[in-house]
PATILUM-272233 format. One record per atom (N, C-alpha, C, O): x, y, z negated. Coordinates in steps of 0.02 Angstrom, whole numbers, padded with zeros to 5 digits, always signed. Layout:
BEGIN
XYZ ...
***
This chain:
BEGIN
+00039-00058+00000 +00000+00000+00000 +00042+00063+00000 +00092+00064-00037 +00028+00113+00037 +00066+00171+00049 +00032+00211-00024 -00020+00205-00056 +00081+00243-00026 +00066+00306-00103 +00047+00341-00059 +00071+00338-00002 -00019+00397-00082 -00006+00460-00046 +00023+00502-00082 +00033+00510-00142 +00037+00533-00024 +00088+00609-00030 +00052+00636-00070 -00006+00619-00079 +00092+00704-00113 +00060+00754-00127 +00080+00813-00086 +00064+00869-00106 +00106+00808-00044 +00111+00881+00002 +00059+00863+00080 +00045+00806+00098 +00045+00908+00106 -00009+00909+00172 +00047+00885+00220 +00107+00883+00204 +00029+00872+00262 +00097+00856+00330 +00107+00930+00363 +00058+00967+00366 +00156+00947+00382 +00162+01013+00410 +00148+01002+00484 +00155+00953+00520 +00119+01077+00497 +00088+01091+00577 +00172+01112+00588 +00218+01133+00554 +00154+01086+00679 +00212+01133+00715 +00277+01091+00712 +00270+01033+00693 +00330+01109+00727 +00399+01090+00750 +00426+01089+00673 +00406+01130+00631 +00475+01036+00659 +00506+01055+00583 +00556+01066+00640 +00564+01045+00697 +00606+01134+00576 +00675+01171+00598 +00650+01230+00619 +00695+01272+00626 +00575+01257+00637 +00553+01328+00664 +00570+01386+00608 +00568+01444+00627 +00580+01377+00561 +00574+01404+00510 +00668+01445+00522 +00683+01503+00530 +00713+01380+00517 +00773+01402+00507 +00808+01448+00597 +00861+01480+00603 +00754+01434+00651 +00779+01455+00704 +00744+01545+00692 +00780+01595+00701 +00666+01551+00670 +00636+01616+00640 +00701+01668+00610 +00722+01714+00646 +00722+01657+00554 +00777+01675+00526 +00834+01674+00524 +00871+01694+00478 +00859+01632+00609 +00920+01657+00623 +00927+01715+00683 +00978+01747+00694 +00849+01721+00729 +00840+01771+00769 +00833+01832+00722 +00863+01882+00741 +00793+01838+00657 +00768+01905+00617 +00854+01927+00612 +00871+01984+00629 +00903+01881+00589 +00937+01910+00557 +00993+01930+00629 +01031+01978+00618 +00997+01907+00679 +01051+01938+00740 +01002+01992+00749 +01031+02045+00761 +00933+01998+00747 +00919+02083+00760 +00946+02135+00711 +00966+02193+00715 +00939+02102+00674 +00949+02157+00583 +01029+02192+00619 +01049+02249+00630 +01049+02144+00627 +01139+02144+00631 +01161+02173+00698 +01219+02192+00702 +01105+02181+00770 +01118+02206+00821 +01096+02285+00808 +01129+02334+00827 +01027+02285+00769 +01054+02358+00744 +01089+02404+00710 +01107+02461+00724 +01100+02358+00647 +01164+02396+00598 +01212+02402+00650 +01231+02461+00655 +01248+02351+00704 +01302+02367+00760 +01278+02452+00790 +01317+02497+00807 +01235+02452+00790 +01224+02506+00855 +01206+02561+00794 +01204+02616+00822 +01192+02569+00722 +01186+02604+00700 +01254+02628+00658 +01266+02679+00625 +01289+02574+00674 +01358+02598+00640 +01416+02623+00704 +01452+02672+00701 +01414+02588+00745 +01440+02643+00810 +01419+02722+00815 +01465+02763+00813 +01351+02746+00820 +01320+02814+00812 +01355+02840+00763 +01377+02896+00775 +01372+02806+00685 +01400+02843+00621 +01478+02835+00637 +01518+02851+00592 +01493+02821+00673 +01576+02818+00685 +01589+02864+00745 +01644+02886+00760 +01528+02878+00780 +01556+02933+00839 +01537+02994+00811 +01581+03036+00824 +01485+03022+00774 +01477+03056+00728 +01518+03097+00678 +01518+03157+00663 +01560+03034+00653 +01619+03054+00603 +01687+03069+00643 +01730+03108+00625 +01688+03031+00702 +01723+03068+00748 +01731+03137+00789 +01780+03169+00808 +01668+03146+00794 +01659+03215+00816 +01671+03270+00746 +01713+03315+00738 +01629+03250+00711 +01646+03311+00656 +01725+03339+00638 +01745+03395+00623 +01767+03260+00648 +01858+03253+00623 +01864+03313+00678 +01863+03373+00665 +01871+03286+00737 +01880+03338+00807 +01873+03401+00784 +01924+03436+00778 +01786+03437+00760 +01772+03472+00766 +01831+03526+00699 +01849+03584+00709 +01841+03502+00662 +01882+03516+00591 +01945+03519+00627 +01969+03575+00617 +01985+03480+00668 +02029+03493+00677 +02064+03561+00735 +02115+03596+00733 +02006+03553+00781 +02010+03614+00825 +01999+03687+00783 +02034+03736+00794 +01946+03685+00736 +01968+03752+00702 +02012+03758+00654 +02016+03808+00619 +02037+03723+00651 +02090+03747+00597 +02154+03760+00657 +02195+03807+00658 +02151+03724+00687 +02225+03742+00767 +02196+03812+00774 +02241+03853+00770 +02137+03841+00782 +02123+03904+00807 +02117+03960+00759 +02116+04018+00778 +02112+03942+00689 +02110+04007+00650 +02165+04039+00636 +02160+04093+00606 +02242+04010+00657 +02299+04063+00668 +02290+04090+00707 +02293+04149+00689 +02274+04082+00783 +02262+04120+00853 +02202+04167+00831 +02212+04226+00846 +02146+04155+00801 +02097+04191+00802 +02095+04230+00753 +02059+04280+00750 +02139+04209+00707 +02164+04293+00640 +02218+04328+00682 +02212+04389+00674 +02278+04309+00731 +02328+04359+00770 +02284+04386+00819 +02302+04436+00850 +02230+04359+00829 +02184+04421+00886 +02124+04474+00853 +02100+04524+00881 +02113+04454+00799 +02067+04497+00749 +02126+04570+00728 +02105+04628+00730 +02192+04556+00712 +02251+04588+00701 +02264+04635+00764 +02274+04696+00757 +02262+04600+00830 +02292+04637+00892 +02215+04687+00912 +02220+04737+00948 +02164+04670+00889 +02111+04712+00889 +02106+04780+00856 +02086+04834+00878 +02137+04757+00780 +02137+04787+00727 +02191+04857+00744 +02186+04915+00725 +02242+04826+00785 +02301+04864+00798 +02287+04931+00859 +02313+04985+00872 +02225+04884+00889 +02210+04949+00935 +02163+05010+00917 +02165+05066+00941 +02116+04981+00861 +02086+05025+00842 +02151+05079+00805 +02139+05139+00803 +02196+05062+00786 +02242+05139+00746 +02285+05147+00833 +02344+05162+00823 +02277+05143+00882 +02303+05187+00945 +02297+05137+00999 +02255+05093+01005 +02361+05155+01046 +02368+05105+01115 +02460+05112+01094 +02494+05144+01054 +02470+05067+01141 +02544+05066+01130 +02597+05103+01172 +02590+05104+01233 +02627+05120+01155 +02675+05171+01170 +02691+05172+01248 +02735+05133+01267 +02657+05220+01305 +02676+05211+01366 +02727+05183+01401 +02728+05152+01454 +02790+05212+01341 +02872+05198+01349 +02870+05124+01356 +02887+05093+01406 +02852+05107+01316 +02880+05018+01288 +02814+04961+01335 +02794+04904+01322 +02798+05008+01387 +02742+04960+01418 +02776+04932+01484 +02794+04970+01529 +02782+04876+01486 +02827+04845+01557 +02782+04814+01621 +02727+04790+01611 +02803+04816+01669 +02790+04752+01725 +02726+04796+01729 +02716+04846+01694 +02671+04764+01790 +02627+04776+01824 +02590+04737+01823 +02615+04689+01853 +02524+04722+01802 +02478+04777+01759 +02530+04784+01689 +02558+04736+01664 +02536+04852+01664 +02577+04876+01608 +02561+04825+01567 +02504+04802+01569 +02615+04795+01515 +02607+04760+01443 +02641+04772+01420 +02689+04804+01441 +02625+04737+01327 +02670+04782+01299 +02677+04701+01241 +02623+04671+01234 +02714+04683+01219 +02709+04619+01174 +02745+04641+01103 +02794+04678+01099 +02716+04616+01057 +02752+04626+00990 +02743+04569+00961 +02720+04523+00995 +02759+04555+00887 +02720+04498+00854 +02705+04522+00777 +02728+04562+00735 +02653+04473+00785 +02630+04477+00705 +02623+04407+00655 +02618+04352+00680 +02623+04419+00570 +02624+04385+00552 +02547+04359+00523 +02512+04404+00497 +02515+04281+00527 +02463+04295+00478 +02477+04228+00442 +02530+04197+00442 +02422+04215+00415 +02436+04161+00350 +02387+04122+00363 +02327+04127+00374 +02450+04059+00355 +02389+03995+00397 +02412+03920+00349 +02467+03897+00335 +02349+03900+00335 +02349+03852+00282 +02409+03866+00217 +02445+03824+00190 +02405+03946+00200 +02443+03969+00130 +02526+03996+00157 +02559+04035+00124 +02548+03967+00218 +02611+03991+00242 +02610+04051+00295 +02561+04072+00325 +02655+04067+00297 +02659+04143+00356 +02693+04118+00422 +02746+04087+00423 +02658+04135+00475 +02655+04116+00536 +02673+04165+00584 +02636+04214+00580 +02715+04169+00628 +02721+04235+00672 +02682+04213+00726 +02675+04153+00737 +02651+04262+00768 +02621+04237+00826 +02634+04308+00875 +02643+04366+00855 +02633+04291+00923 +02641+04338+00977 +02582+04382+01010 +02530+04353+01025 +02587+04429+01018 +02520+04487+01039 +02558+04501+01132 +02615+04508+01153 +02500+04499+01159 +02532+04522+01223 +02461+04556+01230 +02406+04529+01229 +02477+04621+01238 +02404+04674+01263 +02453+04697+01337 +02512+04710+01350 +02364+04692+01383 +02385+04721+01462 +02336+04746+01470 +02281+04720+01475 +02358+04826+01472 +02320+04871+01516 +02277+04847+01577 +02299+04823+01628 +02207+04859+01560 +02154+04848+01616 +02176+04925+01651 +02209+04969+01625 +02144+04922+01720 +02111+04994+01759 +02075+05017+01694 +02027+05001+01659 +02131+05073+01698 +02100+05158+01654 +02014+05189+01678 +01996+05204+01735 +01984+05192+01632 +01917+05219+01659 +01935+05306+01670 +01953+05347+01628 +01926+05314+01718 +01929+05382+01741 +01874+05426+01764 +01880+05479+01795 +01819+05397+01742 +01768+05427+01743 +01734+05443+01675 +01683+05477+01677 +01751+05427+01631 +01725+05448+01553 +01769+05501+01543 +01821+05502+01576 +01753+05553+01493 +01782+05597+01480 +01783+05616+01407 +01734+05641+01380 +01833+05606+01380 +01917+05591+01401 +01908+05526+01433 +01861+05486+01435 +01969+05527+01459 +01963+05446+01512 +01994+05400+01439 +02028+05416+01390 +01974+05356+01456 +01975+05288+01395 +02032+05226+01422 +02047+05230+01482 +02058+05183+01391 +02097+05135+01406 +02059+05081+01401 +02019+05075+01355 +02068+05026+01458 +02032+04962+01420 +02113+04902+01415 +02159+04898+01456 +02103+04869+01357 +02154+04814+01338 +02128+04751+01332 +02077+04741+01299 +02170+04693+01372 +02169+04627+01363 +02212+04623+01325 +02266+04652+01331 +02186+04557+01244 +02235+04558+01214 +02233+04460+01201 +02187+04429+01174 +02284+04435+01224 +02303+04376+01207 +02350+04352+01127 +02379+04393+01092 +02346+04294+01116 +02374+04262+01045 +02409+04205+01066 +02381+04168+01108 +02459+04191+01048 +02496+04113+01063 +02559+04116+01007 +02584+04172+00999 +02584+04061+00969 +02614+04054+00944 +02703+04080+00960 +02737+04077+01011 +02716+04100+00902 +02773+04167+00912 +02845+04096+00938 +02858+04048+00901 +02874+04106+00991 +02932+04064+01026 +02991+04118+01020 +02998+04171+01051 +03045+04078+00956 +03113+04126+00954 +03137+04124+01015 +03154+04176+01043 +03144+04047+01052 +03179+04066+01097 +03159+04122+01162 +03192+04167+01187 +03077+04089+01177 +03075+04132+01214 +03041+04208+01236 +03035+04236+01290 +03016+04231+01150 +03012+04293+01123 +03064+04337+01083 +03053+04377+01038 +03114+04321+01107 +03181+04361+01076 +03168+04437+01095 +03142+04453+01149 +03193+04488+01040 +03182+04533+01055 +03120+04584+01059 +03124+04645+01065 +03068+04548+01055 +03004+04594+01045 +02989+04626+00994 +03017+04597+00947 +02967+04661+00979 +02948+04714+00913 +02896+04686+00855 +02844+04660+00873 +02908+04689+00798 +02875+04651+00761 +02917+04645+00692 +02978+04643+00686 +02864+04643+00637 +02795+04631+00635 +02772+04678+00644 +02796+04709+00596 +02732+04721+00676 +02687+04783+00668 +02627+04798+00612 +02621+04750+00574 +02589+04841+00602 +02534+04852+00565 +02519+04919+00608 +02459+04930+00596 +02537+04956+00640 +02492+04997+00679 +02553+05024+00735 +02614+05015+00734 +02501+05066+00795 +02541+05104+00841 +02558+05139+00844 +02591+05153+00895 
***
């Protein structure tokens, strides 16, 4: 004589159960993949973004300076060279707590000659101060 069971016979395929929960869990895990790529290009961009301004806030404090320098005049006609006139000096500013020289090169735009008094306009560039190949320029300045 057979005992009966105390459990029902199960409907369906036995093993459906363990194939259910090995598909749930490669989705779980195909998205954490794709949600942890997004947080790694993310944190990449931000690094980038941190590192480009800090490369630029020496250049962009020596051009706030070469601005600063034009508002107290223009530079000395004498000491203006080459064609369109320039005139280069350098300055110092302070970058991550140390002092930095950087180079000013202002070039005379076309003089407005129709305002009265006629006005100057200046391009003024920033690039890091080169002994070798800024020997000789005037500097540090604080006005013209």
């Amino acid at each position: 004589m057979r005992r009966a069971s105390s459990r029902p016979p199960r409907p369906g395929r036995p093993g459906l159960a363990l194939v259910a929960v090995l598909a749930h869990l490669t989705l779980i895990f195909m998205a954490w993949s794709l949600a942890n790529r997004q947080c790694a290009s993310t944190i990449g961009l931000e690094e980038a973004i941190e590192r480009r301004q800090s490369r630029q806030a020496g250049s962009l404090s020596a051009l706030a300076l070469g601005v600063a320098l034009l508002e107290t005049g223009t530079p000395d006609p004498a000491k203006l060279s080459g064609s369109p006139p320039t005139y280069k000096c350098f300055v110092e500013v302070i970058v991550d707590g140390a002092v930095t020289p950087y180079t000013l090169t202002f070039v005379e735009l076309d003089p407005s000659v129709s305002s009265s008094p006629p006005t100057s306009r200046w391009s003024v560039s920033a690039a890091p101060y080169d002994a070798e190949e800024d020997i000789g320029i005037e500097g540090p300045i604080t006005s013209f």
